[in-house]
KEDO-7141 format. One record per residue (C-alpha): z, x, y; residue number from 1; residue in three letters. Coordinates in Angstrom, 2 decimals, decimal comma. Layout:
+---------+---------+---------+-------+-------+
|      up |    east |   north | pakol | rolum |
+---------+---------+---------+-------+-------+
|       Z |       X |       Y |   NUM |   ALA |
...
+---------+---------+---------+-------+-------+
This chain:
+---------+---------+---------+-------+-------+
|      up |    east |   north | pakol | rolum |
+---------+---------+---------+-------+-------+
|    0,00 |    0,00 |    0,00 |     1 |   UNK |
|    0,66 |    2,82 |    2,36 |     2 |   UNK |
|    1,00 |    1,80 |    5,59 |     3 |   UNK |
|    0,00 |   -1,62 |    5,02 |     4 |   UNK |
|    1,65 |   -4,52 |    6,80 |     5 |   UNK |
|    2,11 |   -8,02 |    5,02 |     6 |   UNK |
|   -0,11 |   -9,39 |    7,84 |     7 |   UNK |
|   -2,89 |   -6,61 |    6,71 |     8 |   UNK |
|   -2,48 |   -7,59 |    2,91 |     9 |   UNK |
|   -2,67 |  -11,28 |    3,81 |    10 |   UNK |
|   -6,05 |  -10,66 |    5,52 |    11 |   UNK |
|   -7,42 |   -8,66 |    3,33 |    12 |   UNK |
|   -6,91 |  -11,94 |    0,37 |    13 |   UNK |
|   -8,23 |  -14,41 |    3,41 |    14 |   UNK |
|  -10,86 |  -12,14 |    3,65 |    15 |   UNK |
|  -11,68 |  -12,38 |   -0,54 |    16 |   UNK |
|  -11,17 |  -15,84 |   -1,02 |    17 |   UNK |
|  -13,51 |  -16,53 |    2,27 |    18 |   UNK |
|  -16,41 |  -14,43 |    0,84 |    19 |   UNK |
|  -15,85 |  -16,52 |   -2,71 |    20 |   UNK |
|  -16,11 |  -19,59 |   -1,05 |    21 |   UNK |
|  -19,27 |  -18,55 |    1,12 |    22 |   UNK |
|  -21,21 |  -17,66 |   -1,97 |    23 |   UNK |
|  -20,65 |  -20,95 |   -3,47 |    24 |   UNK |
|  -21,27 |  -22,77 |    0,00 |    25 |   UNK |
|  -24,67 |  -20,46 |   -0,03 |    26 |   UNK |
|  -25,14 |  -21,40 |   -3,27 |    27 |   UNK |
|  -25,56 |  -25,31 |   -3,00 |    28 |   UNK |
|  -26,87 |  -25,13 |    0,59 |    29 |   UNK |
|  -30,01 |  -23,49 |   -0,89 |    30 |   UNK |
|  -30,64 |  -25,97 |   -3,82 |    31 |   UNK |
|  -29,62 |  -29,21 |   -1,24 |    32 |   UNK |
|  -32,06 |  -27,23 |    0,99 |    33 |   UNK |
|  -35,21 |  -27,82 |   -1,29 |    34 |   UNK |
|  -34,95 |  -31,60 |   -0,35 |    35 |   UNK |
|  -33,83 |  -32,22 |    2,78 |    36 |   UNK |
|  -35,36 |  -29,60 |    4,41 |    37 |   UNK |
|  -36,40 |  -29,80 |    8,38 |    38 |   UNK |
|  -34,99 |  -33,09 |    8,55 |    39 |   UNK |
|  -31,30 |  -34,16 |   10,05 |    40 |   UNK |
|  -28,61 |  -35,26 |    7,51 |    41 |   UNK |
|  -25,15 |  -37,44 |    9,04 |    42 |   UNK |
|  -23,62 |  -38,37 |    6,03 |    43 |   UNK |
|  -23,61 |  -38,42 |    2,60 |    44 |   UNK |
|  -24,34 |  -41,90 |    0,64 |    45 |   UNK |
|  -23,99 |  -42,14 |   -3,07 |    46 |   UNK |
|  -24,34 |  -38,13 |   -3,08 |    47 |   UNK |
|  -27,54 |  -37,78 |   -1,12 |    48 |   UNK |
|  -27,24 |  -37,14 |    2,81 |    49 |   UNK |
|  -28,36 |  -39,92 |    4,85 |    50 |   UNK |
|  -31,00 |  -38,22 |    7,46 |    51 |   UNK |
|  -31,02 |  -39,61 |   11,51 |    52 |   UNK |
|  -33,75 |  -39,19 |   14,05 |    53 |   UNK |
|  -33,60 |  -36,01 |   15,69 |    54 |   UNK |
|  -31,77 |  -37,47 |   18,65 |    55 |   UNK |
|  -29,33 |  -38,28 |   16,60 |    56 |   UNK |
|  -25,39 |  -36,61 |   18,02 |    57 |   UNK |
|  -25,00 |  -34,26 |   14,95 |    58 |   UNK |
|  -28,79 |  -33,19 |   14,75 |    59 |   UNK |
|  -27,34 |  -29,48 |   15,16 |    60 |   UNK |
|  -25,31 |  -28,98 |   12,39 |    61 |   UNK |
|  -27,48 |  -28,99 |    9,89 |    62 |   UNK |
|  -29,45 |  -26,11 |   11,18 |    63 |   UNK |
|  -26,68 |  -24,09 |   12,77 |    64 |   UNK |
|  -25,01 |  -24,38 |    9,03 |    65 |   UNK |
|  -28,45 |  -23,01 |    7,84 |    66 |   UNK |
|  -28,50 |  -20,16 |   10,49 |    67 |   UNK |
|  -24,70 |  -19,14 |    9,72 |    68 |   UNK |
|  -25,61 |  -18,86 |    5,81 |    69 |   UNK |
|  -28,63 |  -16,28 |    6,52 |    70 |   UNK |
|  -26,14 |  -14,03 |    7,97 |    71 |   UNK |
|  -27,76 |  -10,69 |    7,21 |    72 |   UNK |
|  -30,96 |  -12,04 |    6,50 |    73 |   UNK |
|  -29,43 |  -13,36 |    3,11 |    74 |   UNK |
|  -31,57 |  -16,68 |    3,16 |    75 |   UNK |
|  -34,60 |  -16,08 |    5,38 |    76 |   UNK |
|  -35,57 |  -19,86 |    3,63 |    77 |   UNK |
|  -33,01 |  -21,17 |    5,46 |    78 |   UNK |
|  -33,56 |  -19,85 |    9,08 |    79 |   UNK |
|  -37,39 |  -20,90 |    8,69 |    80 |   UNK |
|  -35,68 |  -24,72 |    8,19 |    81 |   UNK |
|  -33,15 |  -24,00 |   10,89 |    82 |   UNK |
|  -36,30 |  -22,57 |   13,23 |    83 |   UNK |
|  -38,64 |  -25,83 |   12,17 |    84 |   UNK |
|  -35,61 |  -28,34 |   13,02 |    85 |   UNK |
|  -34,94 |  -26,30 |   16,20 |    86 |   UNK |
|  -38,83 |  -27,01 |   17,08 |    87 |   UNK |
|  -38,50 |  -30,75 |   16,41 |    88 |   UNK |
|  -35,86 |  -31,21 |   18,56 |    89 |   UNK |
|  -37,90 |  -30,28 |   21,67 |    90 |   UNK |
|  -39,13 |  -33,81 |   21,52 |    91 |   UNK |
|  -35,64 |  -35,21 |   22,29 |    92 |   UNK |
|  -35,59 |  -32,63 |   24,97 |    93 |   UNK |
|  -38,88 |  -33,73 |   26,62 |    94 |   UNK |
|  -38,02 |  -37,71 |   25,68 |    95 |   UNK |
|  -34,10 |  -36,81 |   27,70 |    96 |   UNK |
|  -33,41 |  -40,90 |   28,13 |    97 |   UNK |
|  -31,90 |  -40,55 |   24,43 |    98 |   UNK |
|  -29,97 |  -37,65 |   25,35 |    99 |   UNK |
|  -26,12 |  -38,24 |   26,26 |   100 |   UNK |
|  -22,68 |  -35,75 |   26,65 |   101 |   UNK |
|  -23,35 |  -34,06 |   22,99 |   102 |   UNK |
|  -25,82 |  -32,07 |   24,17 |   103 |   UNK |
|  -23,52 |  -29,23 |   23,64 |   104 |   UNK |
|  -23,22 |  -30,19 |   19,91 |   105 |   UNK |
|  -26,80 |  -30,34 |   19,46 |   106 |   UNK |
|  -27,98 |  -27,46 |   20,97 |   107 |   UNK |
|  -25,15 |  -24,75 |   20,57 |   108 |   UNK |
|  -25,23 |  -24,20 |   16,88 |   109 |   UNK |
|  -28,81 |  -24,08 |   17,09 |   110 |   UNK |
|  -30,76 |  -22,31 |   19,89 |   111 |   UNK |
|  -27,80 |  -20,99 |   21,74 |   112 |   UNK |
|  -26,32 |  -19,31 |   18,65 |   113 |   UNK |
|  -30,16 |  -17,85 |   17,99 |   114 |   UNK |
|  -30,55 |  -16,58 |   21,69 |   115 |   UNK |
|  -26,66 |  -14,62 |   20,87 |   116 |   UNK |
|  -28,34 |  -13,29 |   17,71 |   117 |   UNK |
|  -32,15 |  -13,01 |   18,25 |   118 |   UNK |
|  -32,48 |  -12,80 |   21,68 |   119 |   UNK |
|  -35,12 |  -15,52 |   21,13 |   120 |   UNK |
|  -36,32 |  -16,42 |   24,41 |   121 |   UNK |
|  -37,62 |  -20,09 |   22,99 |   122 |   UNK |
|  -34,26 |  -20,79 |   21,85 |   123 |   UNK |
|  -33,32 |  -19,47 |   25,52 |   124 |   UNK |
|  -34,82 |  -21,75 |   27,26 |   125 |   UNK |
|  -34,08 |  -24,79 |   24,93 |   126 |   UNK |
|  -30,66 |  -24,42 |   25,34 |   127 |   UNK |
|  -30,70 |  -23,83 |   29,40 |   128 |   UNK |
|  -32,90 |  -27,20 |   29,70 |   129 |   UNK |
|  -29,76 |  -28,87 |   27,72 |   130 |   UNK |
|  -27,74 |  -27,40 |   29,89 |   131 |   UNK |
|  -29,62 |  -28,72 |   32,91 |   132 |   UNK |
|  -29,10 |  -32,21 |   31,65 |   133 |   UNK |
|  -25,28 |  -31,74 |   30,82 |   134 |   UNK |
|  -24,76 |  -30,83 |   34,44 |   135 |   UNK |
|  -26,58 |  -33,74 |   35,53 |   136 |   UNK |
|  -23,61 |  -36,05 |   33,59 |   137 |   UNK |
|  -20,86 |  -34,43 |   35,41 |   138 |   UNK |
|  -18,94 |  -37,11 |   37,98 |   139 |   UNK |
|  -17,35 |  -35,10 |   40,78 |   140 |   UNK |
|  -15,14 |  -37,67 |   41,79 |   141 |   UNK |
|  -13,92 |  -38,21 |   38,51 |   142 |   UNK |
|  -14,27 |  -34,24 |   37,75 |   143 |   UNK |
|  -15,30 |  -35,30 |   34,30 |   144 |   UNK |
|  -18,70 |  -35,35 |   32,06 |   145 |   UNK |
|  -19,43 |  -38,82 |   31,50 |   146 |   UNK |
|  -19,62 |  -39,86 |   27,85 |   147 |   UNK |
|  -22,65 |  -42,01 |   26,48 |   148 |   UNK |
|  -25,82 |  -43,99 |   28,02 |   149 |   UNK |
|  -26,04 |  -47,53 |   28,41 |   150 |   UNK |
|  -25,99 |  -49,38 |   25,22 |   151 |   UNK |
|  -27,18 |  -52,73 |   25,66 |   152 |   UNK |
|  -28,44 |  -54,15 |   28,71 |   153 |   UNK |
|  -25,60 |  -55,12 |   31,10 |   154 |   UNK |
|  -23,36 |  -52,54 |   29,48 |   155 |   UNK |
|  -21,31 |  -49,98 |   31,86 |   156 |   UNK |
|  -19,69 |  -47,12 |   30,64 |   157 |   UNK |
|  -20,42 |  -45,12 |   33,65 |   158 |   UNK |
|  -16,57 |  -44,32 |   33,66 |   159 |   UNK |
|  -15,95 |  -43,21 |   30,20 |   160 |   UNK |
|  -15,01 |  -39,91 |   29,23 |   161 |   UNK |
|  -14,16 |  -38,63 |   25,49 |   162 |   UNK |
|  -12,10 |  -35,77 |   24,11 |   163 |   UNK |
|  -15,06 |  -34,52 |   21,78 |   164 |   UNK |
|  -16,53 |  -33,49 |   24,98 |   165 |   UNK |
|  -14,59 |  -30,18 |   25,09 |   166 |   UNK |
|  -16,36 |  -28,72 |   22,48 |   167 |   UNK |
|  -20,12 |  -29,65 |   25,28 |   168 |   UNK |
|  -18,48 |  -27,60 |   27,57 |   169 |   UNK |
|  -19,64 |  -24,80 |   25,70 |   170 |   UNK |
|  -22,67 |  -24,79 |   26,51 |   171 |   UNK |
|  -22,39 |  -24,68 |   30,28 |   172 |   UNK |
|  -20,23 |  -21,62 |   30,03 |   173 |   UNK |
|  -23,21 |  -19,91 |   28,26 |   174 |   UNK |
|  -25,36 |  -20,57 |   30,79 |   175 |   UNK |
|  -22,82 |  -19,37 |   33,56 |   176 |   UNK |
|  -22,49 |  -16,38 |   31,89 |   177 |   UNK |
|  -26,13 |  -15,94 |   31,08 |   178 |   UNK |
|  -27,52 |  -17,05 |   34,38 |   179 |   UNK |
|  -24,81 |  -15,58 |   36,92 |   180 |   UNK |
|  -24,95 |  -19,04 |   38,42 |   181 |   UNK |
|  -21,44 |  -19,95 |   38,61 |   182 |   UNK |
|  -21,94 |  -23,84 |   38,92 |   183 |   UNK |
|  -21,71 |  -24,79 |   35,42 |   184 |   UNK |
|  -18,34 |  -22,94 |   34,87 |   185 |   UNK |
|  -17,50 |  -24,70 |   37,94 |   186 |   UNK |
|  -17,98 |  -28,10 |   35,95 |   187 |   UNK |
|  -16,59 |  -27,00 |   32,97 |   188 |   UNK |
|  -13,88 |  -25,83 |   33,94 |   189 |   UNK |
|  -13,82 |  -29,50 |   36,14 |   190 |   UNK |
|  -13,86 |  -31,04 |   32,91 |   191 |   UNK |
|  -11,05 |  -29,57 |   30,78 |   192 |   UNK |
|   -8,48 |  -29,58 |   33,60 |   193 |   UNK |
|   -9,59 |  -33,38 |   33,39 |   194 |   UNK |
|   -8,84 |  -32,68 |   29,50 |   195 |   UNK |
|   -5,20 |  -30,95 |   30,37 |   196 |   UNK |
|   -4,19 |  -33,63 |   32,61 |   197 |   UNK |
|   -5,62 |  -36,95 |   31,17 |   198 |   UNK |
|   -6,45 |  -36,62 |   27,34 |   199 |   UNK |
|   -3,39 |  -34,53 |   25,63 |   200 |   UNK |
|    0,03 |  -35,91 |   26,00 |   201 |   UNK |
|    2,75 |  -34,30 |   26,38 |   202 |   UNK |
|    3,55 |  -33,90 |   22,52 |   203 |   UNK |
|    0,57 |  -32,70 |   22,03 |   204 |   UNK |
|   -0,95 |  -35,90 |   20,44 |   205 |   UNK |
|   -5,12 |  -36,81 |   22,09 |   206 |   UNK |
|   -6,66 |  -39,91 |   23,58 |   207 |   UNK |
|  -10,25 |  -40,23 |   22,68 |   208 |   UNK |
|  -11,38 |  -42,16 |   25,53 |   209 |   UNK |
|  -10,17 |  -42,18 |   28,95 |   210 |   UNK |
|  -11,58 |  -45,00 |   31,46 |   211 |   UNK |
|  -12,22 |  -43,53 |   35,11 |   212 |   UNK |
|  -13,38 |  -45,60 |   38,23 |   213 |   UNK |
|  -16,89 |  -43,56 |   38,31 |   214 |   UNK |
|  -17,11 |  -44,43 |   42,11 |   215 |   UNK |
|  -13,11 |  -42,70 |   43,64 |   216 |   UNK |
|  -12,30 |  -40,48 |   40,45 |   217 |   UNK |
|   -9,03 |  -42,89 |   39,66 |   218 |   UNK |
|   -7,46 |  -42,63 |   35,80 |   219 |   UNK |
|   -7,81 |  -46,07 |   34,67 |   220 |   UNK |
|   -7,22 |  -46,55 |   31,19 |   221 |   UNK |
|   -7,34 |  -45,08 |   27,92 |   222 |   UNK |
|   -9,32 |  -46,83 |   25,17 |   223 |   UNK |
|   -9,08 |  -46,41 |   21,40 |   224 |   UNK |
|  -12,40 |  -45,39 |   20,47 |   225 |   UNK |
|  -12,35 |  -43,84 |   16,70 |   226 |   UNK |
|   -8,99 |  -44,08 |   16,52 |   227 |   UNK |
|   -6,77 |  -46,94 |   15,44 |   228 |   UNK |
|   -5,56 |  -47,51 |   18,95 |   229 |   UNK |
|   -5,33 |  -46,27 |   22,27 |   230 |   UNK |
|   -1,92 |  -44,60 |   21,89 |   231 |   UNK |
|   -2,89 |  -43,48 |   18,02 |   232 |   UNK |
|   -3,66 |  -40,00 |   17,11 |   233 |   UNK |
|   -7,13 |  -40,16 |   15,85 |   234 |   UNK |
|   -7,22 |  -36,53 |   13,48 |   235 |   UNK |
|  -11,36 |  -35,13 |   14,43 |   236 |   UNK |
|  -10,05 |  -36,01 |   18,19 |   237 |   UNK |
|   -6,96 |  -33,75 |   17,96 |   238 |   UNK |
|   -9,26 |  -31,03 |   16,50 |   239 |   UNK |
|  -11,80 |  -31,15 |   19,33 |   240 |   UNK |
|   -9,28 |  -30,71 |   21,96 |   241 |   UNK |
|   -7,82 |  -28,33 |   19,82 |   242 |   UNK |
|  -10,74 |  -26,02 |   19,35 |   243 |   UNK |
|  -12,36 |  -27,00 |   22,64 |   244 |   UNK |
|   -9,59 |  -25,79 |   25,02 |   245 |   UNK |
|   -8,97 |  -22,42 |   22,48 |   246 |   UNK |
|  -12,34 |  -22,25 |   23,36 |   247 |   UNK |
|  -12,29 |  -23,35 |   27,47 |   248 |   UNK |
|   -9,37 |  -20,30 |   27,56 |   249 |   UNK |
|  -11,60 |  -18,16 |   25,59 |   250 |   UNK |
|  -14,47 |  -18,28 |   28,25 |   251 |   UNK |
|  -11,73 |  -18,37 |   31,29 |   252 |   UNK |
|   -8,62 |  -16,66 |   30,80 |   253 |   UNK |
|   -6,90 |  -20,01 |   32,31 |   254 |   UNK |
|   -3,35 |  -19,87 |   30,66 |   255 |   UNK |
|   -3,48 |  -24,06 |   30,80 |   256 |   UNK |
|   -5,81 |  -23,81 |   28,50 |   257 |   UNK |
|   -4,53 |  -21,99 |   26,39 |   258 |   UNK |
|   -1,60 |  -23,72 |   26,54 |   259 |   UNK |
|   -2,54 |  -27,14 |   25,91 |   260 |   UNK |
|   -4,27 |  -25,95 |   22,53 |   261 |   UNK |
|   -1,20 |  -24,10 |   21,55 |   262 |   UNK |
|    0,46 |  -27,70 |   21,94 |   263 |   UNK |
|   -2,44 |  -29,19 |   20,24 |   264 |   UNK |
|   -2,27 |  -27,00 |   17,51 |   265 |   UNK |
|    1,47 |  -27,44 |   16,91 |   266 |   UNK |
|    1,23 |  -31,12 |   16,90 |   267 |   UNK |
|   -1,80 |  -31,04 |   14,49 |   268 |   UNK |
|   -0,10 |  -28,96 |   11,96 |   269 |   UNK |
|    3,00 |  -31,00 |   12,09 |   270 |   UNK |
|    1,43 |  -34,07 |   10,84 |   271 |   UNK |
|   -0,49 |  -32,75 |    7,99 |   272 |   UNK |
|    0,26 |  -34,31 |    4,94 |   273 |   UNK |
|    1,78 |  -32,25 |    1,80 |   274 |   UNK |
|   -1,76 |  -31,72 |    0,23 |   275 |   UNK |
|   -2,82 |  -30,64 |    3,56 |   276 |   UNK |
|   -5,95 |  -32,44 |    4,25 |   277 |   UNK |
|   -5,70 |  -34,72 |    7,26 |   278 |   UNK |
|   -4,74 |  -38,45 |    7,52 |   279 |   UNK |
|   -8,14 |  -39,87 |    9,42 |   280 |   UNK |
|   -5,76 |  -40,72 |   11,92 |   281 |   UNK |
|   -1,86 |  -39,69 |   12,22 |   282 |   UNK |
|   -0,79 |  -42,55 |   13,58 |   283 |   UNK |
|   -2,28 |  -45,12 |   11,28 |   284 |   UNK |
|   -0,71 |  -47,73 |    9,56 |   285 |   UNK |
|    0,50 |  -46,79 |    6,04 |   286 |   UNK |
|   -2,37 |  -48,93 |    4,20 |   287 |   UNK |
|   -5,23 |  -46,80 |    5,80 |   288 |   UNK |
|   -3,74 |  -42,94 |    5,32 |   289 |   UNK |
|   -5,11 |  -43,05 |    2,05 |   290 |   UNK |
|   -8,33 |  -42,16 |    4,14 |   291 |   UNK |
|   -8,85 |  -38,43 |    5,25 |   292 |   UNK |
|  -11,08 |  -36,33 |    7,66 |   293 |   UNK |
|  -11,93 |  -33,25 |    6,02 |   294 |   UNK |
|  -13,84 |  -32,73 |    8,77 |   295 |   UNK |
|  -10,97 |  -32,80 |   11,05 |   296 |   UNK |
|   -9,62 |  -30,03 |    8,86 |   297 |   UNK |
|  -12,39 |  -28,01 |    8,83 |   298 |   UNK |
|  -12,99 |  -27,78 |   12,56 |   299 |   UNK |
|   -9,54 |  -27,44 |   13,47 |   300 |   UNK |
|   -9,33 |  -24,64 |   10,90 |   301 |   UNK |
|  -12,06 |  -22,35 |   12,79 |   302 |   UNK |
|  -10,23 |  -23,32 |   16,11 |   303 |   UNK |
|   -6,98 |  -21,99 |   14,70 |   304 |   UNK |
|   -8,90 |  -18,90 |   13,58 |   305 |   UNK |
|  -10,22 |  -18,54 |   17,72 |   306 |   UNK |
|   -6,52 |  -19,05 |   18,60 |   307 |   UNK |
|   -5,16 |  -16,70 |   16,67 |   308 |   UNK |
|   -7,33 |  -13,87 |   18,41 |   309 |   UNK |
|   -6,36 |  -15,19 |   21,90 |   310 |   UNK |
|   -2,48 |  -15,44 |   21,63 |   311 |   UNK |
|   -0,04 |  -12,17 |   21,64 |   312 |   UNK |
|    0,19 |  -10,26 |   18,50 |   313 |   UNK |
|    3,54 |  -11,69 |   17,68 |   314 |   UNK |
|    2,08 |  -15,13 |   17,64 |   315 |   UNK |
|   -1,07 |  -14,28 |   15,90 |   316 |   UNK |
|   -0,23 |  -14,27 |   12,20 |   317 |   UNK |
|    0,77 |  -17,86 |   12,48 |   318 |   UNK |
|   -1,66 |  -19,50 |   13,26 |   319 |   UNK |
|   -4,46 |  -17,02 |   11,36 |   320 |   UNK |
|   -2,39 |  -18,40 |    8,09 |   321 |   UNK |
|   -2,47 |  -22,24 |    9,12 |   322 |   UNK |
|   -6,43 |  -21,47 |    9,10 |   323 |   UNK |
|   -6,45 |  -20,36 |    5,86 |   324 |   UNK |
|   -4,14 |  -22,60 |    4,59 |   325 |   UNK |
|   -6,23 |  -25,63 |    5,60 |   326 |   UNK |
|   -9,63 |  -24,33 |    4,57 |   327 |   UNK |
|   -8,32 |  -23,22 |    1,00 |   328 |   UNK |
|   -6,60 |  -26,88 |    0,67 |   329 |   UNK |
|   -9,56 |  -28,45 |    1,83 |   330 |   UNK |
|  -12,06 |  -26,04 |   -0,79 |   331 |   UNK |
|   -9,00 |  -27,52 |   -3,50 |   332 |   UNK |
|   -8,73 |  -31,20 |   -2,83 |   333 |   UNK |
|  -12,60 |  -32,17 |   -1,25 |   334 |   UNK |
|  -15,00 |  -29,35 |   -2,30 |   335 |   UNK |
|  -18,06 |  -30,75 |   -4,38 |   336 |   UNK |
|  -19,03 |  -27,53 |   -5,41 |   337 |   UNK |
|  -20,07 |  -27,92 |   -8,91 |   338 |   UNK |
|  -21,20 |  -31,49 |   -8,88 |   339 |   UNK |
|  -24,92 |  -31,63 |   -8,66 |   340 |   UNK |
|  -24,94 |  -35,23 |   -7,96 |   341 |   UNK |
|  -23,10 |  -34,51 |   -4,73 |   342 |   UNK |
|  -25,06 |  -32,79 |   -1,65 |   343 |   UNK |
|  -22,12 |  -32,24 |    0,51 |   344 |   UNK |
|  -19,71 |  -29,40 |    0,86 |   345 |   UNK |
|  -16,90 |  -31,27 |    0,89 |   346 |   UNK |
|  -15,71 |  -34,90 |    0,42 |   347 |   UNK |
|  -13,18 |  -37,32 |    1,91 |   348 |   UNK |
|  -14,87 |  -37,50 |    5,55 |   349 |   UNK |
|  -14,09 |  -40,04 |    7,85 |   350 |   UNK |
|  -16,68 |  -41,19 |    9,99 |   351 |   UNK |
|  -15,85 |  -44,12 |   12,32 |   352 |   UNK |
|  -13,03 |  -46,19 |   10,82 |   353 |   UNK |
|  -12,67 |  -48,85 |   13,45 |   354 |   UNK |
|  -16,55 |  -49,61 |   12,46 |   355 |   UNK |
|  -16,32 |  -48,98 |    9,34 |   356 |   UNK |
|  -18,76 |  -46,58 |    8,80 |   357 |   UNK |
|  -18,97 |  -43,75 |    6,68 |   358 |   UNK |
|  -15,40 |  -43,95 |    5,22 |   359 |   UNK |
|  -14,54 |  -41,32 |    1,63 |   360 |   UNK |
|  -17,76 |  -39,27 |    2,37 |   361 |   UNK |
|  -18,96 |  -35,52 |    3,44 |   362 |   UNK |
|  -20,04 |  -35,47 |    7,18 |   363 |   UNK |
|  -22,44 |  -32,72 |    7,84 |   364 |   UNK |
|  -20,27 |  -31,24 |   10,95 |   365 |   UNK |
|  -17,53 |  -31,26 |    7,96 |   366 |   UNK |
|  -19,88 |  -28,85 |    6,28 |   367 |   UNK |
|  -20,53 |  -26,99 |    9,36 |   368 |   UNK |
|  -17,11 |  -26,22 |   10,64 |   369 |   UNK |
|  -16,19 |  -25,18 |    7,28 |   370 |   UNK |
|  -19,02 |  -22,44 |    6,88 |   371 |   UNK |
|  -18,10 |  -21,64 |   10,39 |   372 |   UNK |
|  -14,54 |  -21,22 |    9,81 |   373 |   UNK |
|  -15,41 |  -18,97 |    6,72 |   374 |   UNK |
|  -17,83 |  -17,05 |    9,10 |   375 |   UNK |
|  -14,86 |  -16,28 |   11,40 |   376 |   UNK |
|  -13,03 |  -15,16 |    7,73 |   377 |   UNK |
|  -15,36 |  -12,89 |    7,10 |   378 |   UNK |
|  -15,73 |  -10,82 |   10,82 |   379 |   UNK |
|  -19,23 |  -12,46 |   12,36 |   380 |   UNK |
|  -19,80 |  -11,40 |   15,25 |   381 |   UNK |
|  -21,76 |  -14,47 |   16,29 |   382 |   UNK |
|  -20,55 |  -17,77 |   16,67 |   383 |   UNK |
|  -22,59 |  -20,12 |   18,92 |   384 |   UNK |
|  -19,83 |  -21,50 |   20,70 |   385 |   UNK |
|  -18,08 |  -18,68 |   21,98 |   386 |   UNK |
+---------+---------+---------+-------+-------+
């Protein structure tokens, strides 16, 4: 052992159970691969991902998964799908009336991430032109990024802001940094103090929607959304805000930030349940915690693996083995690795439980956080967001 610490030897087994489970996520990724190719899966139904219409909120997963996997040039098949669905998304970026606040999620994993690692200039451009139109959704008043587009005629949502919108932000601090052009840092940063002061409460719990007056700014309500109500703590909304603001300190140095997804964190991890997969919301009533996010689980885990690099040393280790701890319980309990007759990564997803959609399934951002938390595991030195 030498001069080995317990932290080192606990890495170094993170580290050897990560690349394990990236060989088997590489694995089936190739063989789903051969049929859904360039297209845009959402989630699984009776073992075969559902595909959307490239303007679709999670169109980017499926092709930043693909571009994580060929890390190395391991699975050139994989970038040429990644590349082709990049392509087909230009028409959503040409047709921009379907386009709302995910632009971030859309267009991170996939032509940001390639500009980091390629210097593509294609992908460059894509992902300023998102950028463009994510600016054009921030209410200064408000100091928040409005959420959705009209739904039905009549409807007005003009005021609506949601937590998952901390993970957009993302992209307008790439294109700050890129560009020199301070503006969009000026609007993210708008945005997650908007997070910090209206969306986590003080024990850490998350609203998913918060109601603004879009013409003087003023807080008016908060709203349920995918939760079970609007004082509920819906499980994928904790883990945006709690990867989102590791990731608004990350880009800042704002100690608020920071902060806040320290809090996040803390409250997260104290309401896992003893097999360590999340409830699909924490405040549920007892005859609906039999469903779980995995995909809560997985993104939380990479945005306790961010958090651990940005807090003091004597902090660190704690929240590094949380990570682990909820990837390896979610490869345990919800990893469809060796059924063929399943094309998701890993099962029990929640979708939208107040709509009832999607409920006991893999979600292809479930899949994506979780290669992406591995990725972090095993020392990239690309991730899209960051």
């Amino acid at each position: 052992m030498g001069n080995e610490t317990m932290a080192d030897i606990e890495r170094k087994a993170g580290a050897k159970w990560a690349e394990a489970a990236w060989e088997r996520a590489l694995a089936k990724t190739l063989r789903v691969s051969r049929r859904i190719g360039a297209e845009f899966p959402h989630a699984s139904q009776g073992g075969s991902y559902g595909l959307e219409a490239p303007h679709w909120w999670t169109a980017g997963f499926w092709p930043g998964m693909l571009l994580l996997l060929d890390e190395g040039g391991r699975a050139p098949e994989l970038r040429e799908i990644a590349e082709r669905c990049e392509e087909r998304l230009d028409d959503v970026l040409d047709g921009y009336d379907k386009l709302d606040h995910d632009l971030g999620f859309m267009w991170v994993p996939t032509s940001v991430y390639r500009c980091k690692r390629t210097g593509a200039e294609d992908s460059r451009r894509r992902a300023f032109k998102a950028a463009q139109y994510l600016m054009g959704r921030f209410n200064l008043q408000g100091r928040y990024i409005r959420a959705w587009n009209p739904w039905f005629e009549g409807d007005d949502n003009a005021g609506l802001a949601i937590i998952d919108c901390s993970m957009n932000t993302s992209l307008l601090y790439w294109a700050s940094r890129e560009s020199g052009d301070p503006r969009y840092r000026h609007a993210a940063n708008a945005h997650m103090d908007t997070v910090v002061k209206h969306f986590v409460r003080e024990d850490g719990s998350v609203r998913h929607i918060v109601r603004f007056d879009p013409e003087t700014g003023e807080a008016l309500e908060a709203l349920g959304g995918q939760g079970w109500s609007p004082e509920s703590g819906w499980s994928r909304g904790t883990a945006w805000a709690l990867y989102g603001l590791a990731l608004a300190y990350h880009h800042t140095g704002r100690e608020p930030y920071r902060d806040a997804s320290k809090r996040v964190a803390h409250y997260f991890l104290s309401q896992l349940p003893e097999d360590g997969v999340p409830h699909w919301d924490f405040r549920a009533p007892e005859d609906t915690l039999h469903l779980r996010d995995s995909s809560a689980g997985s993104c939380a885990a990479s945005g306790l693996l961010l958090l651990a690099g940005l807090v003091p040393p004597a902090e660190s280790a704690s929240y590094w083995r949380a990570g682990v701890r909820l990837l390896r319980a979610l490869d345990e309990r919800c990893g469809a690795w060796d059924d063929p007759a399943e094309e998701g990564l890993l099962r029990h997803g929640t979708s939208h439980y107040p709509e009832r959609k999607h409920l006991d399934v893999p979600l292809i951002y479930g899949d994506y956080f979780f290669v992406e938390a591995l990725a972090r595991l095993r020392g990239a030195d690309v991730i899209g967001w960051e």
